[in-house]
Biopython code that builds the backbone (N, CA, C, O; Angstrom):
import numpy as np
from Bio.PDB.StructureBuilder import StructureBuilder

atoms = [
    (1, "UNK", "N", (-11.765, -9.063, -7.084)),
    (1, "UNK", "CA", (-12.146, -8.068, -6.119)),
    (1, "UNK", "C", (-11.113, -6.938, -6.103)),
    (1, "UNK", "O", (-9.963, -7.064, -6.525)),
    (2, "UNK", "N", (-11.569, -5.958, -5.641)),
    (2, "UNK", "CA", (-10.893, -4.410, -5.222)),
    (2, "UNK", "C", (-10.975, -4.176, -4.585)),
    (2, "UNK", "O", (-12.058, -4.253, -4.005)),
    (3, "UNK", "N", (-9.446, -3.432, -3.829)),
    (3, "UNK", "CA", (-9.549, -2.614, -2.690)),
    (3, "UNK", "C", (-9.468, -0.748, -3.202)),
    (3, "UNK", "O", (-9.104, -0.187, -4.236)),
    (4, "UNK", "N", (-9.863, -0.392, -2.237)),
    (4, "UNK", "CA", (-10.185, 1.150, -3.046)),
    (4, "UNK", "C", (-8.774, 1.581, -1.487)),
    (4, "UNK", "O", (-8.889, 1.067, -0.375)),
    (5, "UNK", "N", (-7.881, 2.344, -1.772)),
    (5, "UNK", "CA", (-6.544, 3.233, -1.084)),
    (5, "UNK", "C", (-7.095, 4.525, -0.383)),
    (5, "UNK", "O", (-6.568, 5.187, 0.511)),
    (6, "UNK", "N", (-8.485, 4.738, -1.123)),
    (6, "UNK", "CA", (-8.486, 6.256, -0.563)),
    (6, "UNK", "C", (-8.211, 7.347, -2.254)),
    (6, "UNK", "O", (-7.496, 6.908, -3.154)),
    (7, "UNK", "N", (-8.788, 8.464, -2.339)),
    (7, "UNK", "CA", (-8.601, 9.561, -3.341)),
    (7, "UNK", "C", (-9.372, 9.141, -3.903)),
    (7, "UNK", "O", (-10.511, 8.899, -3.504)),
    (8, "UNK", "N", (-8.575, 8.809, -5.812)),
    (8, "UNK", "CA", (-9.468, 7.871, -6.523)),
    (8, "UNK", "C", (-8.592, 6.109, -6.763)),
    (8, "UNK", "O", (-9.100, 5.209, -7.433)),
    (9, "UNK", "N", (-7.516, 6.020, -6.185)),
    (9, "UNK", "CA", (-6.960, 4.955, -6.273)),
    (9, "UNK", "C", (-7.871, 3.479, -5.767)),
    (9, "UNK", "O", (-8.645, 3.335, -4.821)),
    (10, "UNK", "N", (-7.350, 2.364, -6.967)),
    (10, "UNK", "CA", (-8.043, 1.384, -6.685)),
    (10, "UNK", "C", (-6.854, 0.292, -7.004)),
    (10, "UNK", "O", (-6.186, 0.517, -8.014)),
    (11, "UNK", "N", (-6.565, -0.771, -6.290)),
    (11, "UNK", "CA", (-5.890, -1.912, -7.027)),
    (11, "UNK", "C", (-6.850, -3.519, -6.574)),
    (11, "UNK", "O", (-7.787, -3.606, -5.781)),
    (12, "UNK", "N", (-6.230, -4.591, -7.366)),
    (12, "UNK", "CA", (-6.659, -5.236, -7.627)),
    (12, "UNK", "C", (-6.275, -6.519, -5.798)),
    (12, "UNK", "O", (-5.128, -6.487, -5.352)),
    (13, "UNK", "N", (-7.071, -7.198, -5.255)),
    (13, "UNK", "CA", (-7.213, -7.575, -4.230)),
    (13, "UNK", "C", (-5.815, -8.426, -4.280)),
    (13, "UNK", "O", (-4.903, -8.444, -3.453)),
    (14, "UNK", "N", (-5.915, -8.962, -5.234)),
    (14, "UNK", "CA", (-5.264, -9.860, -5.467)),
    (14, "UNK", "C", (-3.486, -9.848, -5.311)),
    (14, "UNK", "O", (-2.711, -10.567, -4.680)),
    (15, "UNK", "N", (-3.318, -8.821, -6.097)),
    (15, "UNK", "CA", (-1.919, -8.289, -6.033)),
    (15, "UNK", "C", (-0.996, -7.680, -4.760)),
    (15, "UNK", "O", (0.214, -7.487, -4.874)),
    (16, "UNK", "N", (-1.772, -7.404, -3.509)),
    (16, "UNK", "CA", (-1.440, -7.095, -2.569)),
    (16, "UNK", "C", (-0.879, -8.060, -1.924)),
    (16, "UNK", "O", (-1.551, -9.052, -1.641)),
    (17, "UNK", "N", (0.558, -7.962, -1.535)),
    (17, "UNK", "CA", (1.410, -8.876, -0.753)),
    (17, "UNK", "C", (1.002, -8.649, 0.869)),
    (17, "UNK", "O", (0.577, -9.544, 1.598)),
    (18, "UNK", "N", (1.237, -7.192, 1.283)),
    (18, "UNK", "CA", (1.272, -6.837, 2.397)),
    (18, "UNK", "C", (1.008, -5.762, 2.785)),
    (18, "UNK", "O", (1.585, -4.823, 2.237)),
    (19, "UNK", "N", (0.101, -5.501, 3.805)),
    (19, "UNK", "CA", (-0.220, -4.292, 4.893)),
    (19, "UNK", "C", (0.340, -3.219, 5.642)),
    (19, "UNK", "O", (-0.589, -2.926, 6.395)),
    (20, "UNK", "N", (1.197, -2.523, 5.878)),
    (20, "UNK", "CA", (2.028, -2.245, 6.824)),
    (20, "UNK", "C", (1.543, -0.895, 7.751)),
    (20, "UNK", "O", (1.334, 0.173, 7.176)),
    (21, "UNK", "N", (1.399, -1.009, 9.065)),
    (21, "UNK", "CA", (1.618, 0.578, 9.678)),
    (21, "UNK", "C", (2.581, 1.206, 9.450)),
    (21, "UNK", "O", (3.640, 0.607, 9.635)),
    (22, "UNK", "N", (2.659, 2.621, 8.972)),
    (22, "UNK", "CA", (3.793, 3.320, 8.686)),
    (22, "UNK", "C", (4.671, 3.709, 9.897)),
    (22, "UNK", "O", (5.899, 3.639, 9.954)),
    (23, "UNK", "N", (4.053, 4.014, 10.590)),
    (23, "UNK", "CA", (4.378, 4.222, 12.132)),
    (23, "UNK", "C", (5.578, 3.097, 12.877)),
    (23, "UNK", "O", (6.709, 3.327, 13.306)),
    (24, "UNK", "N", (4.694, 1.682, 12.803)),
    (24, "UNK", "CA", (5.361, 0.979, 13.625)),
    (24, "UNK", "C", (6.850, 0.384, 12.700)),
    (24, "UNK", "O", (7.920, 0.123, 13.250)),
    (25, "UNK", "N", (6.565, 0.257, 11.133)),
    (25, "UNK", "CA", (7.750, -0.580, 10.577)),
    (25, "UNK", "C", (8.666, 0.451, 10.171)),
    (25, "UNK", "O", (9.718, 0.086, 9.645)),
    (26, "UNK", "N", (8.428, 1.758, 10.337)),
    (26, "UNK", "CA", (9.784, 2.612, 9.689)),
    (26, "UNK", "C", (10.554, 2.973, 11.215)),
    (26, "UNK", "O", (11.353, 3.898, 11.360)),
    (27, "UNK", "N", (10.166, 2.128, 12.184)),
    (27, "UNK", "CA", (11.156, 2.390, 13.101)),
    (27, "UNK", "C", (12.226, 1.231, 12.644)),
    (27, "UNK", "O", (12.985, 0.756, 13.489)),
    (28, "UNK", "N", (12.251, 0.894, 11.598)),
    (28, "UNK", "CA", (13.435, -0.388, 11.266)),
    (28, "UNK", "C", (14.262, 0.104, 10.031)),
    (28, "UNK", "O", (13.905, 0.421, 8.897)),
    (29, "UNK", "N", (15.245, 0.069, 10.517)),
    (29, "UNK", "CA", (16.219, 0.715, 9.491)),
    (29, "UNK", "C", (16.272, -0.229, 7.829)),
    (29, "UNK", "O", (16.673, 0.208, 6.750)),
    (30, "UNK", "N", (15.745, -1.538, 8.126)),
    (30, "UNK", "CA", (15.397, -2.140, 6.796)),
    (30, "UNK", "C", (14.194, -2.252, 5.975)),
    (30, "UNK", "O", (14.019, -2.969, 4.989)),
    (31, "UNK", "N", (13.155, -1.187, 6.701)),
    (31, "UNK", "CA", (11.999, -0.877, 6.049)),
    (31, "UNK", "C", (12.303, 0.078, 5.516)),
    (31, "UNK", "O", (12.272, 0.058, 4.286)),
    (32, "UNK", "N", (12.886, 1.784, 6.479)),
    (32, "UNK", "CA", (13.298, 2.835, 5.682)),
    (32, "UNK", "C", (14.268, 2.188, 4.410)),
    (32, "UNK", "O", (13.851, 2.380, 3.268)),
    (33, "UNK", "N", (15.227, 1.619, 4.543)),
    (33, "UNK", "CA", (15.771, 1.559, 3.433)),
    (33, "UNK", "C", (15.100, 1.146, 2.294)),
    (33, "UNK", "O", (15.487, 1.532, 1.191)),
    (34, "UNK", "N", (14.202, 0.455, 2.409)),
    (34, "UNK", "CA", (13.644, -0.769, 1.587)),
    (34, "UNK", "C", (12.541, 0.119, 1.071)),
    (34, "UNK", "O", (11.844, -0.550, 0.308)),
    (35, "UNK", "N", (11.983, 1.692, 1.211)),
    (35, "UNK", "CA", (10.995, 2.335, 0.939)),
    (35, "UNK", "C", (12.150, 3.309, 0.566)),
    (35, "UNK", "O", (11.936, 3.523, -0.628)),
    (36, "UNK", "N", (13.392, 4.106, 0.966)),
    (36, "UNK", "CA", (13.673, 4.573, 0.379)),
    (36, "UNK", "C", (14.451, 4.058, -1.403)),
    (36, "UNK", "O", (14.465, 4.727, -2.436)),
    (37, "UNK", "N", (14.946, 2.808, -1.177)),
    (37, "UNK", "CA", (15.413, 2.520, -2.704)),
    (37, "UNK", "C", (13.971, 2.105, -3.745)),
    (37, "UNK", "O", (14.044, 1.830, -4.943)),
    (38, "UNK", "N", (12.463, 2.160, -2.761)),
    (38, "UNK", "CA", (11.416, 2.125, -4.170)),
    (38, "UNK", "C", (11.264, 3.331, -4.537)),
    (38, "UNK", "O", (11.007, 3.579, -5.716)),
    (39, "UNK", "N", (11.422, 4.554, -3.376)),
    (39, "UNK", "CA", (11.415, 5.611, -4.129)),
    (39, "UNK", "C", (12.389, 6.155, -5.122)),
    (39, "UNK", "O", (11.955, 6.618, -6.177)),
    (40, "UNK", "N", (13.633, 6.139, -4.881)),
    (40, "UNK", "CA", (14.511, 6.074, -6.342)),
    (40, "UNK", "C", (14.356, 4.932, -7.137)),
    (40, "UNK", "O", (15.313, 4.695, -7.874)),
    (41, "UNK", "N", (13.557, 4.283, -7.179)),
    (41, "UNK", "CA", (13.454, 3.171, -8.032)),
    (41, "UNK", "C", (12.160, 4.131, -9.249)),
    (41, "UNK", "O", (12.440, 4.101, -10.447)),
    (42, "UNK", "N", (11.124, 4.738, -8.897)),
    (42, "UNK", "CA", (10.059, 5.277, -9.116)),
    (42, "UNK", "C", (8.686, 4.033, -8.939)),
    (42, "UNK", "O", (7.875, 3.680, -9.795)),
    (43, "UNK", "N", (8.809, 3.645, -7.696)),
    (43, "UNK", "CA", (8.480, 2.048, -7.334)),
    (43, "UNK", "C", (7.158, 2.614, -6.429)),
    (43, "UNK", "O", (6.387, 1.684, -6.190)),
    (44, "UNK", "N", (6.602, 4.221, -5.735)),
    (44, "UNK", "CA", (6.197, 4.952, -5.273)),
    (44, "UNK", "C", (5.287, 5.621, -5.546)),
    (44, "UNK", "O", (5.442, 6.517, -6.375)),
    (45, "UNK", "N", (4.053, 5.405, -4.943)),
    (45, "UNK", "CA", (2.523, 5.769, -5.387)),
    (45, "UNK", "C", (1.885, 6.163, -3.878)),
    (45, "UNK", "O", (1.416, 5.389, -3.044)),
    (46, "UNK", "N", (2.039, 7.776, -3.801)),
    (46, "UNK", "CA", (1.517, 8.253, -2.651)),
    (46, "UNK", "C", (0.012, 8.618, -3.317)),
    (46, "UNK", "O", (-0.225, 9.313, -4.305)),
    (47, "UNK", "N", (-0.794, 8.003, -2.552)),
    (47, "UNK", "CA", (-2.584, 7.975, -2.662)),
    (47, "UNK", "C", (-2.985, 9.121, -1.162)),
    (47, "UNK", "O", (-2.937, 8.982, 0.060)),
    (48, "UNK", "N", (-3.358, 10.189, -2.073)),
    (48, "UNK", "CA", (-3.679, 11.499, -1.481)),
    (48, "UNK", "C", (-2.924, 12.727, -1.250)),
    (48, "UNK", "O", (-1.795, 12.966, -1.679)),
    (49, "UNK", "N", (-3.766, 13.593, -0.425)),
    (49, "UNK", "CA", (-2.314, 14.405, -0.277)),
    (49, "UNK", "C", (-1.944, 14.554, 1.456)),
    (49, "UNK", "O", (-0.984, 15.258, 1.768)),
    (50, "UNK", "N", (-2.681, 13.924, 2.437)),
    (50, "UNK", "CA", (-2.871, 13.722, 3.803)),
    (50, "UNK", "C", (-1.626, 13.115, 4.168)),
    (50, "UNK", "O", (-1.291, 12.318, 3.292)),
    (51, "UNK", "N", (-0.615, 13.189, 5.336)),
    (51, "UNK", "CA", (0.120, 12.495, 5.570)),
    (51, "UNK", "C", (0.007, 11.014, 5.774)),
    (51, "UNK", "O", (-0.723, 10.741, 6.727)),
    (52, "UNK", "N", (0.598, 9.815, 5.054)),
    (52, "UNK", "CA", (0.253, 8.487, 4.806)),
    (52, "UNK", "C", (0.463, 7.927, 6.699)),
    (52, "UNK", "O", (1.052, 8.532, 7.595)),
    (53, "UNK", "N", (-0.170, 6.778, 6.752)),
    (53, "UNK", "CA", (-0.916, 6.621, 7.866)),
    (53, "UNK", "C", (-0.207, 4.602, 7.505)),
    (53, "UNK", "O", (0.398, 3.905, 8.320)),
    (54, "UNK", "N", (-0.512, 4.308, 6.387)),
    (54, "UNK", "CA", (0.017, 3.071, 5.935)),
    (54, "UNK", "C", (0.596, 3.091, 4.486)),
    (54, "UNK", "O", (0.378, 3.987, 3.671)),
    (55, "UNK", "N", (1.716, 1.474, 4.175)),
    (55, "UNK", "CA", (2.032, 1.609, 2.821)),
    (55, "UNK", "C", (1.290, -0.445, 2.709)),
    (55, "UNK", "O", (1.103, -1.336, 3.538)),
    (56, "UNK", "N", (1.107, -0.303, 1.189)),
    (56, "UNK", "CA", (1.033, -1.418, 0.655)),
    (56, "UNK", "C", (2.015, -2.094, 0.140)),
    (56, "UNK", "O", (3.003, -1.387, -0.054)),
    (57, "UNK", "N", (2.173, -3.523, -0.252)),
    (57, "UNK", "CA", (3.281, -3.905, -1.012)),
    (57, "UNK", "C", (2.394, -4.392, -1.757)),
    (57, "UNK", "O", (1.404, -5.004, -1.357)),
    (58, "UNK", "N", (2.768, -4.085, -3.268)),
    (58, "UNK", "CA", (1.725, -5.030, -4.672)),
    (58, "UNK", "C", (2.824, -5.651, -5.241)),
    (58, "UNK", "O", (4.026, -5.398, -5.165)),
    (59, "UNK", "N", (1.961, -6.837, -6.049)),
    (59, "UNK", "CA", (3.066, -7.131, -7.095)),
    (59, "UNK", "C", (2.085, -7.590, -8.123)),
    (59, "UNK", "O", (1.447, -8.623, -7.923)),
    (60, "UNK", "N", (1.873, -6.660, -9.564)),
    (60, "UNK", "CA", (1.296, -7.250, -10.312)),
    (60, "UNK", "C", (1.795, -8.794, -11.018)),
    (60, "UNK", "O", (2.768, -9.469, -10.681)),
    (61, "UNK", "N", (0.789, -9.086, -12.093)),
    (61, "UNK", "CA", (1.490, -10.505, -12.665)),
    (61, "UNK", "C", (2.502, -10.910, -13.446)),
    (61, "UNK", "O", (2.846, -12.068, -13.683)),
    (62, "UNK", "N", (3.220, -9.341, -14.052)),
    (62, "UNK", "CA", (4.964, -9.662, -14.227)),
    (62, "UNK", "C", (5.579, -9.770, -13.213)),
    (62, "UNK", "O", (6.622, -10.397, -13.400)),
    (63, "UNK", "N", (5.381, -9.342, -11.852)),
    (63, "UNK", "CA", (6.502, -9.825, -10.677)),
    (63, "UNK", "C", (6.689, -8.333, -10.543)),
    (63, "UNK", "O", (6.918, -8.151, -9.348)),
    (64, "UNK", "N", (6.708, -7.001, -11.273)),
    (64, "UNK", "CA", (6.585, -5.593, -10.645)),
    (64, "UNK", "C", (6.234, -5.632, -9.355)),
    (64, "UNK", "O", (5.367, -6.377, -8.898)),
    (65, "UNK", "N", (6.760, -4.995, -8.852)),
    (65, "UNK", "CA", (6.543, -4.178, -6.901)),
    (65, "UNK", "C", (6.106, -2.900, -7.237)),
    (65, "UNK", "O", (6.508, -2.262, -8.210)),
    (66, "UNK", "N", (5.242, -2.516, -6.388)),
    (66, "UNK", "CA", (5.282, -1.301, -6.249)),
    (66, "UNK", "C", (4.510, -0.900, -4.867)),
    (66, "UNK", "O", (3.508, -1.497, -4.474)),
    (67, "UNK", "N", (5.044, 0.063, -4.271)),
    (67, "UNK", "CA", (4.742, 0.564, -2.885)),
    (67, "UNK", "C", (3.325, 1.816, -2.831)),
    (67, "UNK", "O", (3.604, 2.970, -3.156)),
    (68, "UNK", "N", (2.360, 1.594, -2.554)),
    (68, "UNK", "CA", (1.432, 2.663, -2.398)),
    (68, "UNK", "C", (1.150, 3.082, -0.877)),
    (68, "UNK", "O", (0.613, 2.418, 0.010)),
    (69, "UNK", "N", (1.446, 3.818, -0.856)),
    (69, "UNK", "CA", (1.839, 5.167, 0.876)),
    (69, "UNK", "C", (0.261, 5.561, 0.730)),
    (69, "UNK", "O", (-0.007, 5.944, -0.409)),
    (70, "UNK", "N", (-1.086, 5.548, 1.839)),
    (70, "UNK", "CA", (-2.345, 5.504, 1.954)),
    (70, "UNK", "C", (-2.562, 6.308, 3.035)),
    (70, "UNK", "O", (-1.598, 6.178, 3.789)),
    (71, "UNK", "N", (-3.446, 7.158, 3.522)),
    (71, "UNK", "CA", (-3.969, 8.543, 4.248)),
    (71, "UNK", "C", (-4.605, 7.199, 5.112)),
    (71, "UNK", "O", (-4.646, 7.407, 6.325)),
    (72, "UNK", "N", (-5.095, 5.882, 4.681)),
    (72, "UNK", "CA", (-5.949, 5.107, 5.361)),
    (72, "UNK", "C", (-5.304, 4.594, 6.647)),
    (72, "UNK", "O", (-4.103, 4.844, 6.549)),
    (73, "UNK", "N", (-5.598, 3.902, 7.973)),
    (73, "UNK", "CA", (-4.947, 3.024, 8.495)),
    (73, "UNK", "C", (-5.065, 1.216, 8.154)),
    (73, "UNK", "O", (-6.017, 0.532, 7.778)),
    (74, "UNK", "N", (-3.975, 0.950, 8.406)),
    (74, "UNK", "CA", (-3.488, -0.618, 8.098)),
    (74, "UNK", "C", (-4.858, -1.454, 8.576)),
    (74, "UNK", "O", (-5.225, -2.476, 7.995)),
    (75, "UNK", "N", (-5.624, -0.814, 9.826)),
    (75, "UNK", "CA", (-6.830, -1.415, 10.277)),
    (75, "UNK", "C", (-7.569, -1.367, 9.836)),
    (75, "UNK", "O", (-8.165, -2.443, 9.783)),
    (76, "UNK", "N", (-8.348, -0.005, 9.016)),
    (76, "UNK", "CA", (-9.287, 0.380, 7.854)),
    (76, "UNK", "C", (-9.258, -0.456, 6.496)),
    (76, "UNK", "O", (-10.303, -0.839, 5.971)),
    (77, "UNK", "N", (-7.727, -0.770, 5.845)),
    (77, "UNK", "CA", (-7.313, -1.427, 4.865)),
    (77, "UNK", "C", (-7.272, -2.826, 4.900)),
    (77, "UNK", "O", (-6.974, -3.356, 3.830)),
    (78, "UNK", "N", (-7.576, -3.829, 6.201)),
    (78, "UNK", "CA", (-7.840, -4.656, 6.677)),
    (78, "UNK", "C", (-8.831, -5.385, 6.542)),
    (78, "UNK", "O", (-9.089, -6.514, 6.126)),
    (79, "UNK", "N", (-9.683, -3.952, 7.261)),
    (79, "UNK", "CA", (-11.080, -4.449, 7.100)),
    (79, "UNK", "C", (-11.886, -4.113, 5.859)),
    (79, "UNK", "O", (-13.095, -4.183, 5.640)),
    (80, "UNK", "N", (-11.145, -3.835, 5.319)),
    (80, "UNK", "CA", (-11.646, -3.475, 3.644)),
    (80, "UNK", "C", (-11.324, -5.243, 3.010)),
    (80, "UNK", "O", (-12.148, -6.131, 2.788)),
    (81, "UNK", "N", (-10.517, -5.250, 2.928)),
    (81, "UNK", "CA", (-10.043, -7.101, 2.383)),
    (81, "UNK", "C", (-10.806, -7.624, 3.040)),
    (81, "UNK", "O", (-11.776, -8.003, 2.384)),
    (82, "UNK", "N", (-10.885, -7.971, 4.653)),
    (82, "UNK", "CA", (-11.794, -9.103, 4.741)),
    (82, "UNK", "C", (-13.124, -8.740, 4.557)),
    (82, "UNK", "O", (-13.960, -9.560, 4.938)),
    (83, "UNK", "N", (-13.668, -7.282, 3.862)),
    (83, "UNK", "CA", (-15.088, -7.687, 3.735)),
    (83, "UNK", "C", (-15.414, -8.217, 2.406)),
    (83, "UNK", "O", (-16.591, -8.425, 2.114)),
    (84, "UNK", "N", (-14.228, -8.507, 1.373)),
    (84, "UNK", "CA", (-14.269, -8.892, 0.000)),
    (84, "UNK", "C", (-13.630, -7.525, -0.570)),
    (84, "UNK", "O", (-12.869, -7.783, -1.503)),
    (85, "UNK", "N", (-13.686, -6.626, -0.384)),
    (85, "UNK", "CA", (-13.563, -5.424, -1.090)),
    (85, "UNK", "C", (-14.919, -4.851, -2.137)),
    (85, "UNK", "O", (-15.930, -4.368, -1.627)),
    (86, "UNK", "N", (-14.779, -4.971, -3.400)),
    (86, "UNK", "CA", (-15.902, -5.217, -4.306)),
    (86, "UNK", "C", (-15.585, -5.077, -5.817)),
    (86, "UNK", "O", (-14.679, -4.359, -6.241)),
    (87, "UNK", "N", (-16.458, -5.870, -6.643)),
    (87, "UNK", "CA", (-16.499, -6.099, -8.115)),
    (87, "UNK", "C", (-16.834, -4.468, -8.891)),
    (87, "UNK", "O", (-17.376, -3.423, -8.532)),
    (88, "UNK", "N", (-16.140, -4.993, -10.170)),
    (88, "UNK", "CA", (-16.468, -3.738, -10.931)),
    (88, "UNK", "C", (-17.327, -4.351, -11.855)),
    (88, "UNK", "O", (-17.871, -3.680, -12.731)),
]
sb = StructureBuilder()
sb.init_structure("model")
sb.init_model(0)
sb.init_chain("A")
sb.init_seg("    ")
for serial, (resi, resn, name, xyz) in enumerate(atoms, 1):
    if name == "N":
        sb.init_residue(resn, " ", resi, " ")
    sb.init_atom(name, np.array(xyz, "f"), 0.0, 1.0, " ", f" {name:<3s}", serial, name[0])
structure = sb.get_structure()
């Protein structure tokens, strides 16, 4: 299954660790940090051009991270997973 981010971005259901409101977790000085060293990492995949609303955590099946920043909310992206998402 797939979740679709918004634009034309799509990743795989599977690979998604975690959800986050952007709002509520960058009031923690170990989230900013932890989003600023993926962005010098080049670990950073802003999906759109709208100010991001939520970020994802992926990890494909080498163990890669990578952070995708989404125009969507964490609630929208939610309810996208539990409806299955959908097959290609």
């Amino acid at each position: 299954m797939y979740l679709h981010l918004g634009s034309s971005v799509v990743i795989r259901q599977r690979d998604v660790v975690g959800i986050f409101d952007l709002d509520n977790t960058t009031s923690s000085r170990i989230t900013r940090d932890f989003l600023t060293q993926a962005q010098r990492a080049g670990r950073v995949v802003t999906v759109g051009d709208d100010l991001p609303k939520s970020f994802l955590l992926c990890r494909d099946g080498a163990g890669e991270t990578t952070v995708y920043l989404s125009q969507l909310s964490s609630a929208t992206l939610l309810k996208r997973m539990e409806s299955g998402g959908f097959t290609v």
